[in-house]
N, C-alpha and C positions, 0 to 999 in steps of 0.2 A: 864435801862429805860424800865418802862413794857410798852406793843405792847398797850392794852388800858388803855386808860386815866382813872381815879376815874369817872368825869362826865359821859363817852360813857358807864359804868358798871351801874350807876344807872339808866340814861335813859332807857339801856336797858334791864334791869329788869323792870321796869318798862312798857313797852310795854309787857312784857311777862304776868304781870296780866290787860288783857283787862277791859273795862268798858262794861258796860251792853249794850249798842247799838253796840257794837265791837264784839256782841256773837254769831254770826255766825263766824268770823275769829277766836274766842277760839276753837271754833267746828272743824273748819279744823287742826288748829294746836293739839290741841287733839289724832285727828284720824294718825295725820302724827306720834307725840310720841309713841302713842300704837302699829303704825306699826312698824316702829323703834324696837320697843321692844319683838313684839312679831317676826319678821323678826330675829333680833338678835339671841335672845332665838330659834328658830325653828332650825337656825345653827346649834347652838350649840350641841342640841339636836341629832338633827339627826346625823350629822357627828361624836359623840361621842358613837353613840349605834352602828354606821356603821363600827368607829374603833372597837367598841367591838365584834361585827360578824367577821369583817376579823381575829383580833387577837384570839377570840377562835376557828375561822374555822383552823387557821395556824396551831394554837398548838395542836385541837384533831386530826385536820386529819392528819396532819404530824407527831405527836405521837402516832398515830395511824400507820401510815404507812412509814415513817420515811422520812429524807432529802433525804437520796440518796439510791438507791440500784443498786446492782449487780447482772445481771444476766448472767447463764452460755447458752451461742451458743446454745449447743445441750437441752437445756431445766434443766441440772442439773450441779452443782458443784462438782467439788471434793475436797479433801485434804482439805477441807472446815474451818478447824482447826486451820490449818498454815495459811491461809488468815485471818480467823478473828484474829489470834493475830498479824500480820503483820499490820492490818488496824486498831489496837488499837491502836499503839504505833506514830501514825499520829499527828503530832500536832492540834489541833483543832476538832479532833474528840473526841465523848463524848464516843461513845460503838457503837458496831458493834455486829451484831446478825445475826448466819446465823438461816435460819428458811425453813421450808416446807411450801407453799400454795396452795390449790386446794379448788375443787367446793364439794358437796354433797349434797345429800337430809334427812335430818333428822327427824325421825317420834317417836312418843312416840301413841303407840296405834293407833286411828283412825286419830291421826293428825300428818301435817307435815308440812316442811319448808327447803326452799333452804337455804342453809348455804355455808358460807367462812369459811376455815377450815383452820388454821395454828398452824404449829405442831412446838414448839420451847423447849428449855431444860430447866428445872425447875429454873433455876437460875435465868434465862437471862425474865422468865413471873417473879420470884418475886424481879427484879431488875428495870423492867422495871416502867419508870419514871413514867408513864400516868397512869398503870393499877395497882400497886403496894398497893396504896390505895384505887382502886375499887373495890378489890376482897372480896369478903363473908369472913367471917372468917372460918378457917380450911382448905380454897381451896387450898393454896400452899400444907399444910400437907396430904392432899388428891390425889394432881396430880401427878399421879405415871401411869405407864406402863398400859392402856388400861382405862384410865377415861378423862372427858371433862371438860371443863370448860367453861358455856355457858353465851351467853349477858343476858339480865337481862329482857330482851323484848322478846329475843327466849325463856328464859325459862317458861315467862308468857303465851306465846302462848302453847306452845305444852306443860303444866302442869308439867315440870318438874321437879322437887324437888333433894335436896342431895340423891345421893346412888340412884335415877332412875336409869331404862334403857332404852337409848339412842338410838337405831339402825341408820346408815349412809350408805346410798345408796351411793356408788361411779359411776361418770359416765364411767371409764375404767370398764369392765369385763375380769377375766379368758377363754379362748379359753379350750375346751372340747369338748369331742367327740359328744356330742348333741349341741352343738353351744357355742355362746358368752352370759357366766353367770354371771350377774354382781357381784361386790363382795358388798356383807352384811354383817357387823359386830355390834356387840354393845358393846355399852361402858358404863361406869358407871358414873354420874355425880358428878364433885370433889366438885362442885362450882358455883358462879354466879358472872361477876363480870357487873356495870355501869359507863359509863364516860361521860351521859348524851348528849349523842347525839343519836337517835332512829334509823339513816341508820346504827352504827355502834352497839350498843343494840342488836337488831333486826336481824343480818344477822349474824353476826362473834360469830366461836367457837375455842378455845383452848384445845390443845391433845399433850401430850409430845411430842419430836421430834423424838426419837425411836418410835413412835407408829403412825405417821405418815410418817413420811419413809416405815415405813411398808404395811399402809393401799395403800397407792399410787404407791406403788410400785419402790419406787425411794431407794436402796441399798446403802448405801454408800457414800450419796451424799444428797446434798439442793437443793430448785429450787432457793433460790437465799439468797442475805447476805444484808441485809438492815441496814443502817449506820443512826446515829444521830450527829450531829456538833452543835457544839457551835453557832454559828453566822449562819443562816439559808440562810442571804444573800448573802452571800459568799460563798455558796454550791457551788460554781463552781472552785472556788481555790482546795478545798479539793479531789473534782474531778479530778484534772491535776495533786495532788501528788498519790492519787490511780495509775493515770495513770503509773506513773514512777514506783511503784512496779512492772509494768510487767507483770502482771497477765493474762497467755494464755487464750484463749478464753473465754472470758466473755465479758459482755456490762454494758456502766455504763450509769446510768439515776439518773437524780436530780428529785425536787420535782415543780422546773419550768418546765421540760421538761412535766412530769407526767400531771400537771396540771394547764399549763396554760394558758388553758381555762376558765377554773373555776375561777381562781384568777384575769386573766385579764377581764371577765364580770363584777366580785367585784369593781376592777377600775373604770371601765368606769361606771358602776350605779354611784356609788358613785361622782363622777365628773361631771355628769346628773343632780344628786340630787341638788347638791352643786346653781349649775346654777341655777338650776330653784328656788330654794326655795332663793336664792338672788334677783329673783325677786320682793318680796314680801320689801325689804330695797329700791329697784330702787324705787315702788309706792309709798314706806311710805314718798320717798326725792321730788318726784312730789308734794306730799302734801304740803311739807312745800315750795317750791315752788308759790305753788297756795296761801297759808296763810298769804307769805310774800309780795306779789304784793298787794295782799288787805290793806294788813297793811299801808305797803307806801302808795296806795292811800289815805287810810282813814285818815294817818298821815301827808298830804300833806301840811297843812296849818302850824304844828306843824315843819315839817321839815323847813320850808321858814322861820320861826320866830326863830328858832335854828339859820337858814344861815346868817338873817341879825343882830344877836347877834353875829355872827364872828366865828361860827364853820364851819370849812373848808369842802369841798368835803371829804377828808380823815377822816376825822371826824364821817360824816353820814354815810360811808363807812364802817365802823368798829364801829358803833353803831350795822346799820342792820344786818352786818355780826355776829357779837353777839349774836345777837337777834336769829335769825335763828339757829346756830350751838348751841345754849345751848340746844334748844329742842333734835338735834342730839346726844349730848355730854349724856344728863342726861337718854335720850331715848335709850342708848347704852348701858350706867351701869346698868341701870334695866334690859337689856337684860341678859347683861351675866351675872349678877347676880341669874336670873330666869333660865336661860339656865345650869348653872351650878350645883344650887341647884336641877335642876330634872334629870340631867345627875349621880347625885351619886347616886339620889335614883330611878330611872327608874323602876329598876325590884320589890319593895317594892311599886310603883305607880301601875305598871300593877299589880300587885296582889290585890292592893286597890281594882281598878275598876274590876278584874274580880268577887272579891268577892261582890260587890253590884249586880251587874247583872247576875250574877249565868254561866256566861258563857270564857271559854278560849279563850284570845285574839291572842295569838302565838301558837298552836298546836306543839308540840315535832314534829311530824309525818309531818309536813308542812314543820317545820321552821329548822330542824336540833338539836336546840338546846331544852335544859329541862328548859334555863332560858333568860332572856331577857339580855345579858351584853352591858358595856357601857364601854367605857376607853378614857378620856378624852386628848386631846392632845393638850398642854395649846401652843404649836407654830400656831398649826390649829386658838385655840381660838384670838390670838393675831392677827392673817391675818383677821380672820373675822370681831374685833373691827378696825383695821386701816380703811379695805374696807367700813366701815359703816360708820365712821368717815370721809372719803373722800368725797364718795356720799355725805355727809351732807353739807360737806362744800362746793362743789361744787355746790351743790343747794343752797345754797344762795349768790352765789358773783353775777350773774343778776339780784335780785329783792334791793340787795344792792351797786349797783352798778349802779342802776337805779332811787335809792331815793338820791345818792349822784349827778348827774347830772339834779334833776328837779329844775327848773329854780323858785327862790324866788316869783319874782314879777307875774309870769303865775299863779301860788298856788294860794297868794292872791287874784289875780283878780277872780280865780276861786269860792273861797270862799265865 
C-alpha cells in the first residue's frame, strides 16, 4: 500500500505551482530550493577537494619521506644492509631504504639556497615509487659518485642546468691547526626531478649514498632506514613486527608520530568546514518552514473544504508533508548533481577562472600543491544527502501538522 494516496500526490503538486497572488510564497519557497542546492553542492564540494588535499598531502609527503623510519641512538646505523633486508622480508612492507640526511647550503655563483640533502643508492632513487617518474631524463644514467640530482624549484632558483657546478657548504667543518674549516665541495648536476609540491621542489637534493656518507662524514653507516607499507594505517602493526627483529639501538617512528600535528589540524579544519557550511541547508530548511506556514494559511479555506469532503487529519498531513519535502527531495538532487559535476572537474574550473582574469587562485608556493585535487568519497556524499533529507523533513512535519489540526468551521468563518 503506498504511504500517499493518488489524491494527497496531485493536490500536492499542485500547491507546488502557486497562483499569481501566492507569489510571494513561490519567492520563499524558491530561495529555500536554491539554498538546498547550493548548501548540497558547497558540501560536496568542498569536502571533496579537502579529501583531495589530505590524500595528496598523505601520498607526497609520506612518499616523500616514507611510513616509518629508523633511527640509530647515537645518530648513525650500522650493518645497515642486513636490516634493510631483514625489513623487506616483513609482511606488509613495500621497500625499505636506508639513506643519509643532512642540512647544506647550495650556491651556483652569486646565488644560493639551504638545501635537504639525502644521499640514497641508485637503485633504491630509480625504484623509488613517487620520484621514479619525476626524474629528467638521463638523471638515473648520470648519478654516479660525486653528481646531484636537484628539485626542480632549486634548480630554477640558483640557474642550474645538467653537467653544472654545484658547490654545498656543509654545516659540520674539519678541525685544523688555524681552526674549524667548513668543508666545501662541488658536484656535478645529474638531473632535475618534480613531484609538484614547491616545499619539497624547492629545498630537497639527491647525491648517491657513497657520496654522501662521505660529504657528512658518516663511514660506514646511515642516519636512518626509512620503510614504505602497504596500508599506511596500520603503520603501527608493522612497527611492533620491526620491533620483534630486535634491532639494538635504534628508534622507531611512524608517520603519525612524525606528523601529527599536521594531519590532525587537516581533521579538525575539515570538521570545521563541514559544520559551518551545513549551516547554510539548516537556513535553506527554515525557509521552507517560513513557505510552508504561509501556504497553510493561505490554503486555509481550501484545507476546511478538503475536511468537510471527508479527508482526514492524516490526509492533510501527508498532503503538506509532501508538499514541503519535495522542494527538499528535488533541491538535493540538483545539489549533488551540481556538487558532483564540479568536484571531477574543479582543477579544469580553477584554470577556467584563472585564465579570464589573468591571475592564480591557489599559488604552488602558498598552497603546497601545483594543482587543485579533488577525490570524491561517495559515503561522505550519501551522509550529506541523508542529513539534507532529514533537515527537510523535519522542517515540514509543524507547518504540516498544523494544517492537519486547523479547525473546518474557524477557516470558513474566517473566510
Amino acid at each position: 500500500m503506498a504511504v500517499f494516496s493518488p489524491v494527497e500526490r496531485m493536490v500536492a503538486f499542485r500547491y507546488l505551482r502557486p497562483r499569481r497572488k501566492e507569489g510571494f510564497i513561490s519567492v520563499i519557497a524558491a530561495f529555500a530550493f536554491m539554498g538546498i542546492t547550493i548548501g548540497v553542492a558547497t558540501l560536496i564540494i568542498v569536502m571533496s577537494v579537502m579529501n583531495g588535499f589530505r590524500a595528496e598531502l598523505l601520498s607526497r609527503v609520506l612518499g616523500f619521506n616514507s611510513h616509518l623510519v629508523i633511527y640509530g641512538l647515537d645518530g648513525r646505523i650500522r650493518d645497515y644492509d642486513d636490516m634493510v633486508a631483514r625489513i623487506r622480508q616483513i609482511g606488509g612492507v613495500v621497500t625499505a631504504v636506508a639513506v643519509v640526511d643532512g642540512q647544506a647550503m647550495a650556491t651556483v655563483g652569486s646565488r644560493n639556497t639551504g638545501a635537504f640533502v639525502r644521499g640514497m643508492k641508485m637503485e633504491d632513487l630509480q625504484d623509488h615509487w613517487l620520484l621514479k617518474d619525476k626524474l629528467t631524463p638521463g638523471a638515473i644514467d648520470r648519478f654516479d659518485y660525486g653528481t646531484l640530482v636537484l628539485g626542480q624549484r632549486m634548480a630554477v632558483h640558483l640557474r642550474a642546468n645538467v653537467k653544472d657546478i654545484v658547490r654545498l657548504v656543509s654545516p659540520t667543518c674539519d678541525a685544523t691547526p688555524v681552526g674549524c674549516v667548513p668543508i666545501i665541495k662541488s658536484f656535478g648536476v645529474a638531473g632535475q626531478f618534480s613531484i609538484g609540491m614547491s616545499e619539497y621542489d624547492r629545498a630537497y637534493l639527491f647525491m648517491p649514498l657513497a657520496t654522501a656518507q662521505e660529504f657528512f662524514r658518516i663511514k660506514n653507516g646511515v642516519s636512518n632506514i626509512k620503510v614504505m607499507v602497504e596500508n599506511p594505517d596500520k603503520v603501527e602493526d608493522i612497527a611492533r613486527k620491526i620491533t620483534l627483529l630486535q634491532i639494538p639501538y635504534v628508534r622507531i617512528r611512524t608517520w603519525k608520530d612524525i606528523h601529527s600535528t599536521f594531519f590532525g589540524a587537516l581533521q579538525v579544519e575539515r570538521n570545521v568546514m563541514f559544520l559551518i557550511l551545513t549551516l547554510i541547508i539548516i537556513v535553506a530548511a527554515f525557509n521552507i518552514i517560513s513557505s510552508m506556514i504561509m501556504l497553510v494559511k493561505e490554503k486555509g479555506e481550501a484545507i476546511a473544504i478538503l475536511r468537510t469532503m471527508g479527508a482526514t487529519r492524516g490526509n492533510v498531513m501527508r498532503l503538506f508533508f509532501m508538499t514541503g519535502s519535495a522542494i527538499g527531495v528535488v533541491g538535493t538532487i540538483f545539489g549533488v548533481l551540481l556538487g558532483l559535476g564540479i568536484s571531477y572537474n574543479v582543477d579544469q574550473i580553477k584554470r577556467w577562472i584563472e585564465s579570464i582574469f589573468g591571475q592564480e587562485l591557489f599559488p604552488a608556493t602558498v598552497y603546497f600543491l601545483s594543482r587543485l585535487p579533488s577525490k570524491v568519497d561517495f559515503h561522505e556524499v550519501w551522509q550529506i544527502v541523508i542529513m539534507a533529507l532529514l533537515l527537510t523533513f523535519l522542517s515540514t512535519i509543524y507547518p504540516a501538522w498544523r494544517a492537519s489540526h486547523l479547525d473546518p468551521v474557524t477557516a470558513l468563518r474566517n473566510e
